[in-house]
C-alpha positions as CSV (number, residue, x, y, z in Angstrom):
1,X,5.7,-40.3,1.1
2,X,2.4,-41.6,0.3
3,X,0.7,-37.9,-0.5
4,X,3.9,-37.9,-3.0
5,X,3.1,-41.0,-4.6
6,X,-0.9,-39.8,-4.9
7,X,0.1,-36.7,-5.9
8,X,2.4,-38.2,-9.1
9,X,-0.2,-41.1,-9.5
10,X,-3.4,-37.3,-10.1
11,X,-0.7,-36.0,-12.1
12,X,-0.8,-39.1,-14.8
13,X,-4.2,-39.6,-14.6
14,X,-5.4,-36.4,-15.4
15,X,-2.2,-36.4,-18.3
16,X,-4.3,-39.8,-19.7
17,X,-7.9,-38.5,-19.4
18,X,-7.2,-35.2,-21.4
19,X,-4.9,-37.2,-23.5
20,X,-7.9,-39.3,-24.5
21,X,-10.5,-37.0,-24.2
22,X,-9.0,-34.2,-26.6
23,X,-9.0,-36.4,-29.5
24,X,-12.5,-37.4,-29.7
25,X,-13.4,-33.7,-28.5
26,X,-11.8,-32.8,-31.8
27,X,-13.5,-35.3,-34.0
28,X,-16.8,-33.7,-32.4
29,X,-15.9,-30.2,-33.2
30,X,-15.4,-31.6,-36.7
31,X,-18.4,-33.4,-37.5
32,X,-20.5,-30.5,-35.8
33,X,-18.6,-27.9,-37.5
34,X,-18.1,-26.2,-33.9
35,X,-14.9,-23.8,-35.0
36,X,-13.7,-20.4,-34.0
37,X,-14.0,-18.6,-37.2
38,X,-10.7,-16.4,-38.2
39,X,-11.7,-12.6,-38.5
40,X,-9.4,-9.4,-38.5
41,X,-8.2,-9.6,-34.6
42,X,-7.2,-13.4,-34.3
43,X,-4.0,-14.7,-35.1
44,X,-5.6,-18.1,-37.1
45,X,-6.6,-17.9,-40.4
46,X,-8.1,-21.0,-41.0
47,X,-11.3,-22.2,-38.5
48,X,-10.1,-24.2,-35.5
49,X,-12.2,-26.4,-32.8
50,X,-12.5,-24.0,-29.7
51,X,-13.7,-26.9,-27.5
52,X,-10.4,-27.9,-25.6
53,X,-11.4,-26.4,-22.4
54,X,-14.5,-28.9,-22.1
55,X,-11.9,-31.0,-20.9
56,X,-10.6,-29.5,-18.1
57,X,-13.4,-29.4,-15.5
58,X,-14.6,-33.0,-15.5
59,X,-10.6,-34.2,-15.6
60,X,-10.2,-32.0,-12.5
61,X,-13.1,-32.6,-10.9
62,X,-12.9,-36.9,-11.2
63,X,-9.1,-36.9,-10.6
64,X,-9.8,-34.9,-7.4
65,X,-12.8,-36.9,-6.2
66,X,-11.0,-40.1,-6.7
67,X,-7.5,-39.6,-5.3
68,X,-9.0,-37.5,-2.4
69,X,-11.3,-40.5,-1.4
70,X,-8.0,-42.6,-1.9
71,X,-6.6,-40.6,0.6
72,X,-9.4,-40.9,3.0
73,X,-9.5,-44.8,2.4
74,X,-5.1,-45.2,3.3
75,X,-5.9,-42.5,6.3
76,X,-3.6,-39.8,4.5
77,X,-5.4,-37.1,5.2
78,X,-4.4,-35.2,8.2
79,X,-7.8,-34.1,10.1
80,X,-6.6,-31.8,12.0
81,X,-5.7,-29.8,8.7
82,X,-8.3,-30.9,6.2
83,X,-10.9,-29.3,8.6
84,X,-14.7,-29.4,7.7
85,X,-13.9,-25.5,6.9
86,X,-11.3,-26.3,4.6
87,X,-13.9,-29.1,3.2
88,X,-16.3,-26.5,2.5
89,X,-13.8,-24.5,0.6
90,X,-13.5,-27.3,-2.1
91,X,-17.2,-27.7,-2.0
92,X,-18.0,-24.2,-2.9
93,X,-15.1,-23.9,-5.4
94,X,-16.6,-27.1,-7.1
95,X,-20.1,-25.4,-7.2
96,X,-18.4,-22.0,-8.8
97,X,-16.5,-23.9,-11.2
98,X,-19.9,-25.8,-12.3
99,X,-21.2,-22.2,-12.8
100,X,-18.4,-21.3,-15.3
101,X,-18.5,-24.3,-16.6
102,X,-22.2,-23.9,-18.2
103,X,-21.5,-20.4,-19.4
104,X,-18.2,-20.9,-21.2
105,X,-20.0,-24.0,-22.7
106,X,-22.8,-21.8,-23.2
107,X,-20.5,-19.1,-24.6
108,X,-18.2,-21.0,-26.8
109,X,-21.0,-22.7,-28.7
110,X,-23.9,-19.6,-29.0
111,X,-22.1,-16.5,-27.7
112,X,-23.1,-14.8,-24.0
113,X,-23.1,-11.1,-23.7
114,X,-20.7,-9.8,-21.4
115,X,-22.9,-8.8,-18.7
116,X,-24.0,-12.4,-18.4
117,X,-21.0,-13.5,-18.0
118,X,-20.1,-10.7,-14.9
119,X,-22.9,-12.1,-13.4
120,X,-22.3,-15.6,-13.4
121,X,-18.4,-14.7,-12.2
122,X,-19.6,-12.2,-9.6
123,X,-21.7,-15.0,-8.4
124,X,-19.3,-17.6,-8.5
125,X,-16.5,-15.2,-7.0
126,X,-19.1,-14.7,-3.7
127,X,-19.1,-18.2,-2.9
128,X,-15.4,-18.2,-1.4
129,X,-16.2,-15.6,0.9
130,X,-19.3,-17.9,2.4
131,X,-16.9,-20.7,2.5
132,X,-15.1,-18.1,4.8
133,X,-12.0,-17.3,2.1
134,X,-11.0,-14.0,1.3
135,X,-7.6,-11.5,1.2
136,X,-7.3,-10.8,5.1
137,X,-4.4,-9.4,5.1
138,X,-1.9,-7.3,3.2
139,X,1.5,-8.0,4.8
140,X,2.8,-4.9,5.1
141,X,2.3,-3.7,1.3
142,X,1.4,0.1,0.9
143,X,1.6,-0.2,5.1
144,X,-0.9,-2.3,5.5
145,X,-1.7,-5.2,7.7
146,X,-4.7,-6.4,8.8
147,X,-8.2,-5.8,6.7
148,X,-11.7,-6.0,7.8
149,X,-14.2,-8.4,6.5
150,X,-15.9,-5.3,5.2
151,X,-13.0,-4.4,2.6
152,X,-11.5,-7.8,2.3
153,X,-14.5,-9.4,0.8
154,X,-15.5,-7.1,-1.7
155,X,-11.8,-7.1,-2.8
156,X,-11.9,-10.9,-2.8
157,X,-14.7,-10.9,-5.0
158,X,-13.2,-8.3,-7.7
159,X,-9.9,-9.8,-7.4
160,X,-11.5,-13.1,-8.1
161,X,-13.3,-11.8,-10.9
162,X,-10.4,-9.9,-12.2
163,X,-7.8,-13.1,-12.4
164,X,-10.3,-14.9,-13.9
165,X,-10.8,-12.6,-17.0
166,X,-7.1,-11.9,-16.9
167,X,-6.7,-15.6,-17.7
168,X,-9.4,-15.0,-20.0
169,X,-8.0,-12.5,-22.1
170,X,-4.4,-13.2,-22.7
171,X,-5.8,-16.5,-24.6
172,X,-4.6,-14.7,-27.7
173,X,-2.1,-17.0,-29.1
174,X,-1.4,-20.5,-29.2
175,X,0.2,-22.0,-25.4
176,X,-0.2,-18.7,-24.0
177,X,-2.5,-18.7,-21.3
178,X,-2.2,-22.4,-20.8
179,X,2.0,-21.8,-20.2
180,X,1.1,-19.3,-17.8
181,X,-1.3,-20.9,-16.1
182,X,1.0,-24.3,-15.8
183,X,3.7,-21.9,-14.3
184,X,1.6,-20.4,-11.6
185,X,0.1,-24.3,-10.9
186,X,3.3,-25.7,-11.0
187,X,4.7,-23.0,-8.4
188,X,1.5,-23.0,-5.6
189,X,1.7,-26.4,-6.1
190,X,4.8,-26.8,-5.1
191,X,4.2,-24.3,-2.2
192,X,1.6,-26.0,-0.6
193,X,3.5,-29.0,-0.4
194,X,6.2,-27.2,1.4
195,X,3.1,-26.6,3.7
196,X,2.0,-29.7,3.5
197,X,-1.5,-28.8,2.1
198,X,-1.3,-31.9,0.4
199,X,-5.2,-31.4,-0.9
200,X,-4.2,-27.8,-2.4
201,X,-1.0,-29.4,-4.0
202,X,-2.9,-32.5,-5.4
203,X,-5.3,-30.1,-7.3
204,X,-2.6,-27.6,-8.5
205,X,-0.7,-30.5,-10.2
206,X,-4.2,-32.2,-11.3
207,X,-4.9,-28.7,-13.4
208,X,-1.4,-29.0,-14.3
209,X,-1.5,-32.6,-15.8
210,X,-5.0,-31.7,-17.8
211,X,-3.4,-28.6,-19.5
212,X,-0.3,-31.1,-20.6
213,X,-2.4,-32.7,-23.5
214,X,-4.5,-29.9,-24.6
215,X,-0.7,-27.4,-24.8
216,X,0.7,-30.3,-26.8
217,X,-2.7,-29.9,-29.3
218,X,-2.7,-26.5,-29.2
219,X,0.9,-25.7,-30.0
220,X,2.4,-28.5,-31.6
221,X,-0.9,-29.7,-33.5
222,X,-1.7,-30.1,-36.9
223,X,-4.7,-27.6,-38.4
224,X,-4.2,-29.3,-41.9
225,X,-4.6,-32.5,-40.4
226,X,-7.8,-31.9,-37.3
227,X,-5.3,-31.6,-34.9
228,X,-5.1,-28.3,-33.4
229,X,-7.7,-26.9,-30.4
230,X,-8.2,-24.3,-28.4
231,X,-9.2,-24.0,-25.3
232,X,-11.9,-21.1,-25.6
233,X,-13.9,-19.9,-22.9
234,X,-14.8,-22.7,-20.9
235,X,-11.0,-23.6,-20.3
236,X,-9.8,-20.1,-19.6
237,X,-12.3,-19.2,-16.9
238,X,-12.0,-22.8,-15.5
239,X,-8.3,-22.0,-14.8
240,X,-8.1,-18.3,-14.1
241,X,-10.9,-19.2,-11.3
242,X,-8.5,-22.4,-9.6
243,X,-5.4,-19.9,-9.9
244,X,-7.8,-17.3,-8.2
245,X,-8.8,-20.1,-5.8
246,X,-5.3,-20.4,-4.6
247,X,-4.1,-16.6,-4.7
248,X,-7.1,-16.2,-2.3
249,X,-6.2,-19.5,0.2
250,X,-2.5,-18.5,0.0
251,X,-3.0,-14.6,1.1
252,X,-5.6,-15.5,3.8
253,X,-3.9,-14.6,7.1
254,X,-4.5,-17.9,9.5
255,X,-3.1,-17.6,12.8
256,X,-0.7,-20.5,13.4
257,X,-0.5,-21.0,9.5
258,X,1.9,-18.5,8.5
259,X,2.8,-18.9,5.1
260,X,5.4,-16.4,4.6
261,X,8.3,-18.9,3.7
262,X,8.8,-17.6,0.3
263,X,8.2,-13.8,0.6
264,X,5.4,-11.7,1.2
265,X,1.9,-13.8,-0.2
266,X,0.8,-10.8,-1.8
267,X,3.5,-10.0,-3.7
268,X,4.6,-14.0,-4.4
269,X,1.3,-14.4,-5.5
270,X,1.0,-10.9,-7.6
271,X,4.7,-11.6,-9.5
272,X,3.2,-15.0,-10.7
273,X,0.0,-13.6,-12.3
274,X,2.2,-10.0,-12.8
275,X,1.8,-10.3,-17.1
276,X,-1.8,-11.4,-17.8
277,X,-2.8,-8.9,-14.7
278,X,-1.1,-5.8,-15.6
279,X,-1.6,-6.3,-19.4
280,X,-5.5,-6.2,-18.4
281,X,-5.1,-3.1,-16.3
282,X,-2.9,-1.4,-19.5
283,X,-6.0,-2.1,-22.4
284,X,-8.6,-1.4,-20.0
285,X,-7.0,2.1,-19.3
286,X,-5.8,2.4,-22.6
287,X,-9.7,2.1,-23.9
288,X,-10.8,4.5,-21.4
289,X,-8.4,7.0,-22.5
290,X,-9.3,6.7,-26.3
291,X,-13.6,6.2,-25.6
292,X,-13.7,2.9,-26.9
293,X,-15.8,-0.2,-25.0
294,X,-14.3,-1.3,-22.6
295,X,-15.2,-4.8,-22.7
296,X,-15.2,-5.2,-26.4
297,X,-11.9,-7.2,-28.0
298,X,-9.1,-5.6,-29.9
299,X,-5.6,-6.0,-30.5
300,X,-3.9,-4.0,-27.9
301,X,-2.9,-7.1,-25.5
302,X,0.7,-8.0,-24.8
303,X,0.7,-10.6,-27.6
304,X,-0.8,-8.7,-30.0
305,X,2.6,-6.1,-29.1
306,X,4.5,-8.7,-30.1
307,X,3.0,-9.5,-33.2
308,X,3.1,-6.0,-34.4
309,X,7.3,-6.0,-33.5
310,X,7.4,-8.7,-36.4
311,X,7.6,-12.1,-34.0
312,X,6.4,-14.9,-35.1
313,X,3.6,-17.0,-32.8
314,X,5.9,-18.9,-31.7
315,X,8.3,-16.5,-30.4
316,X,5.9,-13.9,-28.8
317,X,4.4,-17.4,-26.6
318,X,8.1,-18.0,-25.7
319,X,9.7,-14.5,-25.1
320,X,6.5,-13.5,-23.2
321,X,7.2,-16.7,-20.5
322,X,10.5,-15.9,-20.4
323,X,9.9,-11.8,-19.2
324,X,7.0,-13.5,-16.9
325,X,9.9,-15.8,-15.2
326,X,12.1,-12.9,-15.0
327,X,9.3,-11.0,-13.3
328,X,9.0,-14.0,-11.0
329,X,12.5,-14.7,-10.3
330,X,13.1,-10.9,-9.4
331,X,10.1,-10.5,-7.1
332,X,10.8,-13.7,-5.1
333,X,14.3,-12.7,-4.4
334,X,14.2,-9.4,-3.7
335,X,10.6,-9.5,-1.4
336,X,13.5,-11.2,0.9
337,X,15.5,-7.9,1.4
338,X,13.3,-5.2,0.1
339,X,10.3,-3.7,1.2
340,X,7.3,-5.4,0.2
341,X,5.8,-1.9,-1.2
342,X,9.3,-1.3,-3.3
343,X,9.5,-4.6,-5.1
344,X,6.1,-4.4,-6.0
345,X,6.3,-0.8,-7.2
346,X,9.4,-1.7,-9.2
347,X,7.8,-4.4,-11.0
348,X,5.0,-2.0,-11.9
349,X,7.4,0.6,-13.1
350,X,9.8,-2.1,-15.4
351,X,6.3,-3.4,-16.7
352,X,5.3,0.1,-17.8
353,X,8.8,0.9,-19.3
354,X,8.7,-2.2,-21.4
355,X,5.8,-1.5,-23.0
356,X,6.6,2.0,-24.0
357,X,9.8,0.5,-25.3
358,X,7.7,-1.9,-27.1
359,X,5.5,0.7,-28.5
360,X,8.7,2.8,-29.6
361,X,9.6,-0.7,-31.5
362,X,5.6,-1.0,-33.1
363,X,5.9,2.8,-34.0
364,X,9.5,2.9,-36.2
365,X,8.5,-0.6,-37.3
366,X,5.2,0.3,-38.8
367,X,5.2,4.0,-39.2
368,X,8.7,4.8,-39.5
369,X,8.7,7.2,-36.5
């Protein structure tokens, strides 16, 4: 019971740091006049701090330091799990996170060119495969078992890299990629208790307990009155790279650690992240197919969809959880008595139908057609 009890007590203490740290973040952004200026593609139309995210990292960071000592110091810490291999993860994750951290400051305060940013997230996605982490394994999906160091790391790195700017870029409207991101926390969280990776668990519901304070700003707060904040940058690459942190630890085949309970990894881990990660895939193609840049913002994400079928902010954050849950619900049930390939085709196919539904919706709304 004690890893429960240090797992709530994280919890509270990174709810009270952000909770304390957000406000004078704000009155910062203020005095400096640090804003993200409204334009044609956002949602805002007034300029609101961008700054949130600095939060995030040192929360995590302390509140994992100090409640993992904690554990060392009451002898919680199982040593026959938290391995010197599995210490090295942590280490490595710390050092990319550090690296993500400096650009998406760097970014939200001067602007970075895209292939700066690549960089910097190729780089930082590389260090999980020195710390020995990376997709192993494919249980069964598409046939496929087993994979080679030689595929599974490159696809490690571009999946890594590919989460992290999915998180990225469904930042679009208020709560969005901050109630996803809570949803896939709260859910690996809860599965690495059940496998009693108590360090895994203690982090997920540390990210969990930062992005609390900072959704309650964001959504709920005030513009009128300096009380409304967005993450930016630095927060949404600081959380798509921990959810890509434990995608990657939770797929990894380790003999003797099966973690299969749920469903097939893959596919678990896949139906959590199934709305941010297929609505990348969609504009990206979508760009392609009309010549545009492919890395340059428009309005063609999920959100934006939503928008254009006459929701409100509001309403596009909350119907867009609720498909996402659906999608979640479905896939953990049915990778139980379907084939790992079919579930994951179907949700690919239901995803694609939606949105030419939705697009039928934007068409007669807009153009009468």
């Amino acid at each position: 019971m004690a890893n429960i009890y240090i797992l709530i007590g994280a919890f509270l203490i990174s709810i009270l740091l952000g909770r304390v740290i957000i406000p004078n973040i704000l009155i910062i952004s203020i005095r400096k006049k640090l804003f993200d200026q409204p334009d044609t593609r956002k949602v805002h139309n007034r300029p609101i701090p961008r700054l949130g995210g600095f939060t995030f990292f040192p929360v995590i960071v302390f509140s994992f330091a100090v409640f993992t000592a904690l554990r060392v110091m009451l002898n919680e810490i199982a040593y026959d799990v938290f391995t010197p291999q599995m210490a090295c993860e942590f280490l490595f994750l710390i050092a990319g996170l550090t690296l993500l951290y400096i650009i998406g400051i760097a970014d939200d305060l001067v602007g970075v060119r895209y292939r700066k940013k690549f960089i910097v997230q190729i780089i930082s996605a590389a260090l999980f495969p020195i710390a020995g982490l990376y997709v192993n394994h494919f249980y069964g999906l598409f046939g496929i078992g087993a994979v080679t160091p030689y595929i599974g790391i490159p696809l490690t790195i571009l999946l890594v890299v590919f989460i992290t700017n999915a998180i990225n870029l469904i930042d679009g409207i208020d709560g969005l990629a901050s109630g996803l991101s809570m949803v896939a926390l709260v859910i690996f969280g809860v599965i690495f208790i059940h496998y009693e990776l108590w360090n895994f668990a203690i982090l997920a519901f540390i990210c969990v307990g930062v992005i609390i304070p900072f959704f309650a700003y964001n959504v709920f707060g005030n513009a009128d009155k300096g009380r409304k904040i967005f993450m930016g940058d630095t927060g949404s690459l600081t959380l798509g790279y921990i959810i890509s942190f434990f995608v990657i630890k939770y797929c990894m085949y380790v003999p003797g650690e099966d973690m299969q309970a749920y469903g097939s990894p893959i596919v678990v881990a896949f139906s959590l992240l199934l709305v941010p990660c297929l609505d990348v895939v969609r504009v990206v193609l979508k760009r392609a197919r009309l010549g545009h840049p492919l890395f340059l913002p428009d309005k063609n994400h999920i959100h934006h969809k939503f928008l254009d079928m006459g929701f409100t902010p509001r309403r596009a954050l909350i119907t867009i959880q609720i498909m996402s849950a659906a999608f979640c619900a479905f896939s953990f049930v049915a990778v139980r008595y379907m084939d790992n390939t079919l579930v994951f085709v179907i949700d690919i196919v239901v995803w694609t139908l939606l949105n030419i539904w939705f697009n039928k919706i934007i068409n007669k709304r807009l153009y009468g057609k």
